[in-house]
MDTraj code that builds the backbone (N, CA, C; nanometers):
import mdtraj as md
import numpy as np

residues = "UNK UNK UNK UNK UNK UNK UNK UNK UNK UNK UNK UNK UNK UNK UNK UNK UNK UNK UNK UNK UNK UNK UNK UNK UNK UNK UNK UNK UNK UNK UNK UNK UNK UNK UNK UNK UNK UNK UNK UNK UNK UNK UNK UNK UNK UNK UNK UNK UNK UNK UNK UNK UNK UNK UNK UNK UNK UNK UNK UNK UNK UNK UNK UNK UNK UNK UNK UNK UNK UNK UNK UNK UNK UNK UNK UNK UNK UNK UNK UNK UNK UNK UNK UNK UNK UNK UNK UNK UNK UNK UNK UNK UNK UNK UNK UNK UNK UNK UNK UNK UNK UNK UNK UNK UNK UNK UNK UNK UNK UNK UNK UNK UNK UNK UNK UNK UNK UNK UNK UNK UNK UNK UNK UNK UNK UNK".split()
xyz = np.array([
    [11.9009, -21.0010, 0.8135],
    [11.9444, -20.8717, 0.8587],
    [12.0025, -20.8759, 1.0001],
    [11.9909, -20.9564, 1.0914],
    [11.9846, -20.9836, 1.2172],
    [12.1604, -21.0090, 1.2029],
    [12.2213, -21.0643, 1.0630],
    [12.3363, -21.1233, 1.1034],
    [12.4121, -21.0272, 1.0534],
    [12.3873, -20.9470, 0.9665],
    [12.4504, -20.8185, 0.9231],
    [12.4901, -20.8937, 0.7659],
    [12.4250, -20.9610, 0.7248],
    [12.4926, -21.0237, 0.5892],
    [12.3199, -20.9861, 0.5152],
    [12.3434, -20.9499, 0.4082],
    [12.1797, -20.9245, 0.3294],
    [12.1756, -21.0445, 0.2474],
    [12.2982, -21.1510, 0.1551],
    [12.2564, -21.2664, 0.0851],
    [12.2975, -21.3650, 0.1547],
    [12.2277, -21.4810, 0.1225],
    [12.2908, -21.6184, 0.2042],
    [12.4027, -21.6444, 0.1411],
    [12.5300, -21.5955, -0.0019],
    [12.6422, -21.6502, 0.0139],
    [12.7366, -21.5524, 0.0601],
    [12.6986, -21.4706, 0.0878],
    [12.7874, -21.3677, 0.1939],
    [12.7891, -21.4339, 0.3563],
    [12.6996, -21.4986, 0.3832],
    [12.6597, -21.5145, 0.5061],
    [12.7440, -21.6797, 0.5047],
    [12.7654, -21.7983, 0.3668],
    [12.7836, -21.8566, 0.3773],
    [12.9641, -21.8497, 0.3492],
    [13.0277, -21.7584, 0.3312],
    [13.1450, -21.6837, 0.2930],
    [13.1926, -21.6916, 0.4806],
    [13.1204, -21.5681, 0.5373],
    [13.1161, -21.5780, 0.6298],
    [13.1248, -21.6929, 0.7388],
    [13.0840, -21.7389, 0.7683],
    [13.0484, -21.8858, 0.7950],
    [13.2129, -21.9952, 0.7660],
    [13.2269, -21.9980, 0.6315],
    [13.3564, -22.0676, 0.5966],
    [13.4802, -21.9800, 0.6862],
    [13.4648, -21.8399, 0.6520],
    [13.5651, -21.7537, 0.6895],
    [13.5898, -21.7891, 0.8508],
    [13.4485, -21.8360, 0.9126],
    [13.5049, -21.8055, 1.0418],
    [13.5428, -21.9443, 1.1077],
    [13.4877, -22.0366, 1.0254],
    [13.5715, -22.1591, 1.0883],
    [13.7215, -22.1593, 1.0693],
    [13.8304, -22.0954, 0.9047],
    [13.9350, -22.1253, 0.9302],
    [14.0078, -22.0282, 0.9973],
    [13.9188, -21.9468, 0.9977],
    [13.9850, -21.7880, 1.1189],
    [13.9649, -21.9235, 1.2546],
    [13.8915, -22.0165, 1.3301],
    [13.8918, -22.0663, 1.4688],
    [13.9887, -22.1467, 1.4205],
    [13.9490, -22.2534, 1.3547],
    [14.1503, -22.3553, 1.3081],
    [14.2303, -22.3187, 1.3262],
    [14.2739, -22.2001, 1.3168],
    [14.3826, -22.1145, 1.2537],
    [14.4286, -22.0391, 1.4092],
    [14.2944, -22.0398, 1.5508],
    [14.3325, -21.9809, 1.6851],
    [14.3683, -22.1333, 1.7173],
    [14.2964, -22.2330, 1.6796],
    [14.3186, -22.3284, 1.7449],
    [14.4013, -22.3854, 1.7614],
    [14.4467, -22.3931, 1.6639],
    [14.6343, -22.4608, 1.6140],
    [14.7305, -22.3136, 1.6563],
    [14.7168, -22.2246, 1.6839],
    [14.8035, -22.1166, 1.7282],
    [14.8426, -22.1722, 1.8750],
    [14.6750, -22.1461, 1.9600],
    [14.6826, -22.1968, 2.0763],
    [14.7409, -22.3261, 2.1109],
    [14.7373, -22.4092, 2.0612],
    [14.7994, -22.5669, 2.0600],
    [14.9811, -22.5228, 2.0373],
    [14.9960, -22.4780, 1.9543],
    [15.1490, -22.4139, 1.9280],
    [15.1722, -22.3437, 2.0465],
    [15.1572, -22.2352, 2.0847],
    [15.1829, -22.1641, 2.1965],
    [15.1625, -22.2581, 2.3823],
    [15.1018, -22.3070, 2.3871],
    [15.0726, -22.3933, 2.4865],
    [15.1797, -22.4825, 2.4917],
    [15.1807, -22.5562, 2.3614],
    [15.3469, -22.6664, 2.3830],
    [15.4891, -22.5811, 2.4156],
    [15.5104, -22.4511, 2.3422],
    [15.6235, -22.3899, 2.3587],
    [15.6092, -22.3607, 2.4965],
    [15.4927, -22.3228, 2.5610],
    [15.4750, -22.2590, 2.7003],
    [15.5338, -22.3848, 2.8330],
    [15.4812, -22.5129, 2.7651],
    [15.4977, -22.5807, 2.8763],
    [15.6751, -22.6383, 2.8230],
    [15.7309, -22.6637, 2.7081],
    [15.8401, -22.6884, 2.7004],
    [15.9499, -22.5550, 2.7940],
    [15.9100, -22.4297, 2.7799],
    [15.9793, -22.3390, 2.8576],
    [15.9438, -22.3308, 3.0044],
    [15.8561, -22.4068, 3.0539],
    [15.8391, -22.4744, 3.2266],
    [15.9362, -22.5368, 3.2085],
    [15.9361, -22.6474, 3.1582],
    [16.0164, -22.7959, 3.1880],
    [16.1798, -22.7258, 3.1884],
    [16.2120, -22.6159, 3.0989],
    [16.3757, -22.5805, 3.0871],
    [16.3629, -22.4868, 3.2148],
    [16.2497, -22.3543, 3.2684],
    [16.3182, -22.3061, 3.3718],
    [16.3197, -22.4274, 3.4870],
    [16.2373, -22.5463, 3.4701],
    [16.2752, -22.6240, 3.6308],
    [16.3860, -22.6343, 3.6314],
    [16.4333, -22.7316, 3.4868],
    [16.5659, -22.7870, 3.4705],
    [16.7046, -22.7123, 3.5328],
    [16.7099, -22.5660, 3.4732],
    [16.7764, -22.4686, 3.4986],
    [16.8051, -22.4383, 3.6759],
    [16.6433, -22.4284, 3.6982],
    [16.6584, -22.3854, 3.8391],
    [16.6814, -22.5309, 3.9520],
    [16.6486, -22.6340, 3.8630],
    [16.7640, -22.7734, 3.9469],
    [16.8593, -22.7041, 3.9517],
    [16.9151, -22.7216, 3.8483],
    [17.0923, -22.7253, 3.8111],
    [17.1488, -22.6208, 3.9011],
    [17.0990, -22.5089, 3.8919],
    [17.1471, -22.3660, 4.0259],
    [17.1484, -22.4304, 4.1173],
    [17.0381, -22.5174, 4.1753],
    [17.0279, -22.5439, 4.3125],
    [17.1435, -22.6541, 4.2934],
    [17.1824, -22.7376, 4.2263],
    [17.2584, -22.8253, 4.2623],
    [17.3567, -22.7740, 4.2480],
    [17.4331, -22.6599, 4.1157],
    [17.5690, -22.5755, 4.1712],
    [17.5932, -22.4860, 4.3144],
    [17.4851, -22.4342, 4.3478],
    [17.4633, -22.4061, 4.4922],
    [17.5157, -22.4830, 4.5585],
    [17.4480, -22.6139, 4.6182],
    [17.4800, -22.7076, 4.7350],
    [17.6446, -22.7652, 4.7011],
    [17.6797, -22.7564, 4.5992],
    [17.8548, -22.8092, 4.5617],
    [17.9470, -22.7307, 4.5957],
    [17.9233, -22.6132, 4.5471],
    [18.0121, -22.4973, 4.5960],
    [17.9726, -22.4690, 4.7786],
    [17.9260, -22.4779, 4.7723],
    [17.8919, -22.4392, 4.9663],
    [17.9540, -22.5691, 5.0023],
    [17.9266, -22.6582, 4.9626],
    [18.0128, -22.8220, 5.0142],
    [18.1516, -22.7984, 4.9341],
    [18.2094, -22.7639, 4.8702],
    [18.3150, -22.7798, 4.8268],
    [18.3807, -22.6407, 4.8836],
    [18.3086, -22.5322, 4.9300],
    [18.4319, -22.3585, 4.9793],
    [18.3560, -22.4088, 5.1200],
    [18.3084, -22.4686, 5.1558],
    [18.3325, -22.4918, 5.2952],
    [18.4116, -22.5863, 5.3455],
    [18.5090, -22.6612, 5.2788],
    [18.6091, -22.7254, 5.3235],
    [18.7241, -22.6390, 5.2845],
    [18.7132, -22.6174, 5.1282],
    [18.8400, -22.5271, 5.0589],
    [18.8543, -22.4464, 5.1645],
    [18.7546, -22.3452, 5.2082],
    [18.7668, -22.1741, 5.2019],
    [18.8410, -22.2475, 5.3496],
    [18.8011, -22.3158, 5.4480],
    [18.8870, -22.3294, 5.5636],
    [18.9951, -22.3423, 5.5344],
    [19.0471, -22.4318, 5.4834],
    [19.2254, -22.4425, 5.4216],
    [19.2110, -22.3247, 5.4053],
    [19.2120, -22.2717, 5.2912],
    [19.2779, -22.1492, 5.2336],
    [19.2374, -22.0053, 5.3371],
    [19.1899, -21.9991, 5.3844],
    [19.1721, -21.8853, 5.4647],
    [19.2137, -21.8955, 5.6138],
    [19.2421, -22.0261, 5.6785],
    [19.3150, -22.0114, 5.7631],
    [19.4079, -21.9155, 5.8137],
    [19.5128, -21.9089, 5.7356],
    [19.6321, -21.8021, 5.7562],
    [19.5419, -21.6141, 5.7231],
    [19.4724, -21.6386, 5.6614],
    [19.4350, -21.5166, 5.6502],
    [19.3179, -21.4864, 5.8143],
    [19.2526, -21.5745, 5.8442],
    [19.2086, -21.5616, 5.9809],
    [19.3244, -21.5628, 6.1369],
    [19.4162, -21.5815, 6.0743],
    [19.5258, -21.5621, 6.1889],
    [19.5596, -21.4260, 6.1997],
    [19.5844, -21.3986, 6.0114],
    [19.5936, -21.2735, 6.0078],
    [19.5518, -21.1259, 6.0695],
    [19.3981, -21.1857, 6.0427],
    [19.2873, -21.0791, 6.0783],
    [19.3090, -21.1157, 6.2605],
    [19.2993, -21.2025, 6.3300],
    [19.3006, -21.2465, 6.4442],
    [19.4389, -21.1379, 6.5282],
    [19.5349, -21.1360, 6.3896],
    [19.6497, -21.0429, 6.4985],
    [19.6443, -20.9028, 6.4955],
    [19.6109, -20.8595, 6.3634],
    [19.4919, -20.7361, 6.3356],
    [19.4271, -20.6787, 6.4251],
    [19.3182, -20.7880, 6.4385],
    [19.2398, -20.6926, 6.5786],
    [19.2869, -20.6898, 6.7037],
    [19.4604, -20.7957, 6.7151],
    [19.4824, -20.8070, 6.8827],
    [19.5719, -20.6601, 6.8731],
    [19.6351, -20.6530, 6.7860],
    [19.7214, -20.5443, 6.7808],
    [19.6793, -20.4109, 6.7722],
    [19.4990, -20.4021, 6.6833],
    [19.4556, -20.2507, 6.6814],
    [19.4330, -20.2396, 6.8694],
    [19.3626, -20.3641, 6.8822],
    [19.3090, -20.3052, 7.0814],
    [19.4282, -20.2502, 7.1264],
    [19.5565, -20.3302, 7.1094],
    [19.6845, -20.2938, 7.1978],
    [19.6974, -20.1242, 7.1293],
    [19.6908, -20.0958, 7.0604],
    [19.7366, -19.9668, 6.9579],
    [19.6399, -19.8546, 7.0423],
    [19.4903, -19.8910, 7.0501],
    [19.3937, -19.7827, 7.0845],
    [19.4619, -19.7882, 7.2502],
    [19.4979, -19.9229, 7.3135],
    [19.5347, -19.8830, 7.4715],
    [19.6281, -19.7923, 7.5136],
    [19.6975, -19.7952, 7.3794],
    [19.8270, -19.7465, 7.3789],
    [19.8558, -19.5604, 7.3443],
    [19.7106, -19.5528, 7.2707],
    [19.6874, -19.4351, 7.1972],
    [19.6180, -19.3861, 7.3842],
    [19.5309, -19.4511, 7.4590],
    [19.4927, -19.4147, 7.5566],
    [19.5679, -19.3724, 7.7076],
    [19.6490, -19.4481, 7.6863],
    [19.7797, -19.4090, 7.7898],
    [19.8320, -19.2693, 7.7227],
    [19.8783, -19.2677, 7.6490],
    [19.9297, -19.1486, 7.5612],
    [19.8853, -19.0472, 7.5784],
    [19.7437, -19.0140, 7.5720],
    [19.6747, -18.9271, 7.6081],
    [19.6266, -18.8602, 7.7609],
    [19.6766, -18.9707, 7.8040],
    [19.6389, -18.9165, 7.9864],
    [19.7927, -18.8919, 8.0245],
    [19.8967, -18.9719, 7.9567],
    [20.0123, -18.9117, 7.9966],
    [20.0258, -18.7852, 7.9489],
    [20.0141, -18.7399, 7.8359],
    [20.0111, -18.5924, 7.7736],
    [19.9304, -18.5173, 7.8622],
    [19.8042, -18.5175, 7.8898],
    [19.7216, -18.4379, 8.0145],
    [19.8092, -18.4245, 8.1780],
    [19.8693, -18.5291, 8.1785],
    [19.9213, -18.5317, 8.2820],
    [20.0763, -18.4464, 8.2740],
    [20.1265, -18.4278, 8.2003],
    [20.2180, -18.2986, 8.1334],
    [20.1834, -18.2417, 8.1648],
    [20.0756, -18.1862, 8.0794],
    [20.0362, -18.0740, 8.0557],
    [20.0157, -18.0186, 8.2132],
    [19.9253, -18.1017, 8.2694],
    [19.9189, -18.0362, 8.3972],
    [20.0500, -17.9840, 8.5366],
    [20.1336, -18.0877, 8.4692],
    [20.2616, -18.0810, 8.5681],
    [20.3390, -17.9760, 8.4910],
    [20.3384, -17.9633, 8.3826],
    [20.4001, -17.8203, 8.3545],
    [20.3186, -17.7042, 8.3934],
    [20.2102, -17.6929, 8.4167],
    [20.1318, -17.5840, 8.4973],
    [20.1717, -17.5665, 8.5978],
    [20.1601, -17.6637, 8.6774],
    [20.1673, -17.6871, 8.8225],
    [20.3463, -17.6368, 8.8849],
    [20.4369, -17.6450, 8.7682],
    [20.5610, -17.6167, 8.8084],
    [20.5747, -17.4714, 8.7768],
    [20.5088, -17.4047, 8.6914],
    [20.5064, -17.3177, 8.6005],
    [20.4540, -17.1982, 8.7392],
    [20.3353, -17.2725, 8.7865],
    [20.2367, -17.1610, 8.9586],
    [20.3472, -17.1598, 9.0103],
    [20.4066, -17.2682, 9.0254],
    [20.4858, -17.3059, 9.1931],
    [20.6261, -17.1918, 9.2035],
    [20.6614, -17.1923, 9.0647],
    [20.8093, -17.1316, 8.9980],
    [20.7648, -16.9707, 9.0015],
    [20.6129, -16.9353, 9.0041],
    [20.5745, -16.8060, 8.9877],
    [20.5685, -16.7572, 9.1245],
    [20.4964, -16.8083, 9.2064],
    [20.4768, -16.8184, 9.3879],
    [20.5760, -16.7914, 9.4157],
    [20.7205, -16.8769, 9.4055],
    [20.8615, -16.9240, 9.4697],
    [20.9382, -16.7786, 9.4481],
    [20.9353, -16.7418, 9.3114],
    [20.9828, -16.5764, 9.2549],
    [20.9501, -16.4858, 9.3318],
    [20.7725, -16.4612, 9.3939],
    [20.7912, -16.3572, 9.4878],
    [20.7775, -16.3831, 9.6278],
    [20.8445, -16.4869, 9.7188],
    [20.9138, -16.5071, 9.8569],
    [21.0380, -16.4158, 9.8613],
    [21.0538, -16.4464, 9.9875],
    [21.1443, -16.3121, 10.0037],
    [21.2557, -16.4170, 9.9887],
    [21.3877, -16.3497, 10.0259],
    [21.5578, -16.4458, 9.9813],
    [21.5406, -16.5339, 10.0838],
    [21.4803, -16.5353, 10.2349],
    [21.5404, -16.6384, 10.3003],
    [21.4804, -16.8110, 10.2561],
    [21.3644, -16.7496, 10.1339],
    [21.3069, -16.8969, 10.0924],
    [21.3732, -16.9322, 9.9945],
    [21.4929, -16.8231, 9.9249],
    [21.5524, -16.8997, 9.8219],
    [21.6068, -17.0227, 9.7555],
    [21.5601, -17.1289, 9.6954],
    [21.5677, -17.2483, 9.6906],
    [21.7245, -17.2649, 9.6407],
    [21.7922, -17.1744, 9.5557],
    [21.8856, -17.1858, 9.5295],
    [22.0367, -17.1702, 9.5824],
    [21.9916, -17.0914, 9.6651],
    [22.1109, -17.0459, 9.8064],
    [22.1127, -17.1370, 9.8896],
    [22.0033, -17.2366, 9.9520],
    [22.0071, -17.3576, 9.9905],
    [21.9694, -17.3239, 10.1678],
])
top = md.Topology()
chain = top.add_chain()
for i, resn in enumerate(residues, 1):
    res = top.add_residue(resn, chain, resSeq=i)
    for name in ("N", "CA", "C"):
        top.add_atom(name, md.element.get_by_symbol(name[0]), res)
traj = md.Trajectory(xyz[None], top)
């Protein structure tokens, strides 16, 4: 009663049943374990092979990419000499325009002042 079986060939049923039920984990586990370690051995392999397309291409576009990008680094090189000259240029521009602006004021008072002097300051009679 202790084993939950009431005759000894239920119990000996049992018994058979559960050894090929363990065979049956055992050889699973043995199966699964080889596939497990055969799929180690392919991600190393794999993750060699990256690392060694890695180090080729960095050794091989670090000679290429200089050739070939040369002219395009001249490029960029006249790019940025020409935006600085452009913003200096945009900066003069702007203080000359202020500086208009102000000298047309300044002629604009002077021309208003000059209007009410009397004739002997007339600039135009001389």
């Amino acid at each position: 009663d202790a084993t939950g079986v009431g005759t000894v060939n239920e119990m000996i049923r049992k018994v058979i049943g559960q050894e090929s039920t363990t065979k049956n984990l055992v050889s699973l586990s043995a199966q699964h374990q080889t596939k497990v370690e055969g799929l180690s051995r392919l991600q190393k392999s794999l993750v060699n092979d990256v690392q060694v397309v890695k180090c080729s291409l960095s050794v091989s576009s670090s000679t290429s990419t200089k050739k070939s990008t040369k002219p395009l680094d001249e490029l960029q090189d006249t790019l940025y000499a020409r935006s600085s000259q452009l913003e200096r240029a945009k900066s003069q521009l702007d203080r000359l325009e202020l500086a208009i602006v102000s000298t047309k004021a300044g002629v604009e008072h002077l021309r208003a002042k000059l209007v009410d002097l009397p004739d002997e300051f007339d600039v135009d009679s001389g």
